[in-house]
C-alpha positions as CSV (number, residue, x, y, z in Angstrom):
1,X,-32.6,10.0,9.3
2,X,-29.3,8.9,11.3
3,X,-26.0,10.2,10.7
4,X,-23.4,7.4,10.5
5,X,-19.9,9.1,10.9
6,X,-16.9,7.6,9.9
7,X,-13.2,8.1,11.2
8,X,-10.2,7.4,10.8
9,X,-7.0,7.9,12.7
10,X,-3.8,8.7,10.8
11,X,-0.1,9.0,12.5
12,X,2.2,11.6,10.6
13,X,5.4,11.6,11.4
14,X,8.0,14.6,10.1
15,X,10.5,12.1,8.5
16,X,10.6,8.4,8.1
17,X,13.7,8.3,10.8
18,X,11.3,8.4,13.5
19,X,9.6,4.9,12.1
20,X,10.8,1.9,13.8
21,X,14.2,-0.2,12.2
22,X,11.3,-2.4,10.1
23,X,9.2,0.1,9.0
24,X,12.1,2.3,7.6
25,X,13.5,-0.8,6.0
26,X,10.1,-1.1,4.0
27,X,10.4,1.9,3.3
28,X,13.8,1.9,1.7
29,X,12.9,-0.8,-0.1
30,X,9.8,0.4,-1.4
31,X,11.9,3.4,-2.5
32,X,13.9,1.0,-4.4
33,X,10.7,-0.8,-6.1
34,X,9.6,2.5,-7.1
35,X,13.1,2.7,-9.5
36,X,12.3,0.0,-11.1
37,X,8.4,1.2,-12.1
38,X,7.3,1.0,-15.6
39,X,5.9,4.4,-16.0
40,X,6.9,5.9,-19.5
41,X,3.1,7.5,-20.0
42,X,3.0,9.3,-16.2
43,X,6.4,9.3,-15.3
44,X,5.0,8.5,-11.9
45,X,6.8,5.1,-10.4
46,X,5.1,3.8,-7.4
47,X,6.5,1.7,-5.2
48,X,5.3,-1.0,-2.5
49,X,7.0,-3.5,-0.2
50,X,4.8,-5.5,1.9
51,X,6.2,-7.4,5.0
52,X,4.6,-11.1,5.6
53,X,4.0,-12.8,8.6
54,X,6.6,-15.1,8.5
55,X,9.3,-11.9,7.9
56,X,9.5,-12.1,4.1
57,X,9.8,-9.0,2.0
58,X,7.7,-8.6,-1.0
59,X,7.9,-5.6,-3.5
60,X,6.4,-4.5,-6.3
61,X,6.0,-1.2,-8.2
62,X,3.2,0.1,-10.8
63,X,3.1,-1.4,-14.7
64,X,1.5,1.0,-16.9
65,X,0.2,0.0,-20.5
66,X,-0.1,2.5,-23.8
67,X,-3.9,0.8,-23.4
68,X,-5.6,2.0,-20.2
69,X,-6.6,0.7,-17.2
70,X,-4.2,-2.3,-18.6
71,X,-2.2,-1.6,-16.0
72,X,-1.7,-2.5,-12.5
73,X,-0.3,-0.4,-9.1
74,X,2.0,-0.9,-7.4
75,X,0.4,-2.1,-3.8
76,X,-1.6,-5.2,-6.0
77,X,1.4,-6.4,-7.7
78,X,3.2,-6.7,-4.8
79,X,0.2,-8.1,-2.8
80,X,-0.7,-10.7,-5.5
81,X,2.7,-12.1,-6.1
82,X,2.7,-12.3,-2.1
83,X,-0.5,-13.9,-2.0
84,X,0.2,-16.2,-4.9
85,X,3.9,-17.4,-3.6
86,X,2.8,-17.8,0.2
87,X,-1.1,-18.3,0.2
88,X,-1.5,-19.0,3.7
89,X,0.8,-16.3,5.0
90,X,-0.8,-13.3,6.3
91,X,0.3,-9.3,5.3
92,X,1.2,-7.3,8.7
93,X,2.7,-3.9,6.8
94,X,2.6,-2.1,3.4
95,X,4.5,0.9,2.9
96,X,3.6,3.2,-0.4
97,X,5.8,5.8,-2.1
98,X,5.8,7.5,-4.9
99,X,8.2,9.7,-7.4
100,X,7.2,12.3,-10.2
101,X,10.2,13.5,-12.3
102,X,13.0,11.6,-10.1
103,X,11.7,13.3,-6.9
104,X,10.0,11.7,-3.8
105,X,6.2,13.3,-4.0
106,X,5.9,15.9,-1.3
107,X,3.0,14.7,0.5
108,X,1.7,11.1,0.8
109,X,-0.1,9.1,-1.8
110,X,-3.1,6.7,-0.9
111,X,-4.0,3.5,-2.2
112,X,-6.4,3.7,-5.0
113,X,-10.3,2.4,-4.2
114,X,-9.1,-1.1,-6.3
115,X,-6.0,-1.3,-3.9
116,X,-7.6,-0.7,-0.8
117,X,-10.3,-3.4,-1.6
118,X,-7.8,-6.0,-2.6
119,X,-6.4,-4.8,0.8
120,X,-9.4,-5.3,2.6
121,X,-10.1,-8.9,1.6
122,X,-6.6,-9.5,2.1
123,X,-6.9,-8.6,5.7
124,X,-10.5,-10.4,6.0
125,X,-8.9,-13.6,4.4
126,X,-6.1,-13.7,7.2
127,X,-8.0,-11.9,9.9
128,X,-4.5,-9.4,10.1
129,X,-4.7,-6.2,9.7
130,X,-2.4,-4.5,7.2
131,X,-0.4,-1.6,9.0
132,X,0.1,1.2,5.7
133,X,2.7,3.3,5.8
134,X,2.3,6.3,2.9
135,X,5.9,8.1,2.4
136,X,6.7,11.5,1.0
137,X,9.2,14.1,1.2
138,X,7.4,15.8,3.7
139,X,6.4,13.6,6.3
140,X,5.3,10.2,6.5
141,X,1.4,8.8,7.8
142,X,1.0,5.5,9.2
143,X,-2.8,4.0,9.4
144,X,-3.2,1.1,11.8
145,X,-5.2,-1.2,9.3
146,X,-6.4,-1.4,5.2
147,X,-9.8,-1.2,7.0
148,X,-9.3,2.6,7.7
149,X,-8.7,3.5,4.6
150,X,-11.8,2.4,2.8
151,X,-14.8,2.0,6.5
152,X,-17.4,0.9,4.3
153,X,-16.3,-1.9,1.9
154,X,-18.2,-4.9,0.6
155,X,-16.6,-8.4,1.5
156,X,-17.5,-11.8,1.0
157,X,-20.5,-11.8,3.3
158,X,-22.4,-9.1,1.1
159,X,-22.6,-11.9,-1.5
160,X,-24.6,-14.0,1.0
């Protein structure tokens, strides 16, 4: 037997004022995404903004559905329309946050295992890696690339 250990390196930072000018203008508008959620079963609105290559600003916040798992998160909405209005344009940053009863969440929420794949391929597809930036109350964690958050993925080449 050989043990295979698997790392990742996270950044936390005590309040997103310590985040570069970019960064904290995801962030505010990811904030803003989040309002605009369609959440009336969880009352948890999610919100993303993802920051393209070319400097473009895409958001996009969760869509829940009375019929489960008809919904969609916040990260892939914002990812897809991305991907579907500028198809050749890589993703450099995503910034996540979330709110539960009109309140920022007090500690950071991660991408769900469907979100970090879609993240993953998108990073494959452009060869970028996809800073993520996970917001709360508390303090904020920034995670150098979508391939931290899920080290053992499968990708185009396991199909081969």
């Amino acid at each position: 037997m050989r043990l295979l250990q698997v790392t990742t390196q996270i950044k936390r930072y005590k309040n997103w004022d310590e985040l570069p000018a970019d960064e904290t203008y995801l962030l505010k508008k990811a904030r803003q995404a989040a309002q605009k959620s369609y959440s009336p079963y969880s009352n948890f609105k999610v919100g993303a903004a993802v920051l393209l290559q070319n400097g473009e600003v895409i958001t996009g916040n969760n869509q829940e559905n009375a019929a489960y798992p008809s919904g969609l998160c916040a990260e892939r909405t914002a990812i897809f329309w991305a991907n579907s209005q500028y198809p050749d344009v890589a993703i450099t940053k995503l910034v996540i946050t979330a709110f539960k009863n009109g309140e920022t969440v007090p500690n950071p929420v991660a991408p769900c295992g469907s979100c970090r794949q879609v993240m993953i391929e998108t990073e494959t597809r452009f060869n970028t890696p996809i800073k993520t930036i996970l917001d709360s109350s508390n303090e904020v964690w920034v995670i150098e690339k979508a391939g931290d958050l899920l080290p053992i993925f499968f990708n185009g080449k396991d199909l081969e």
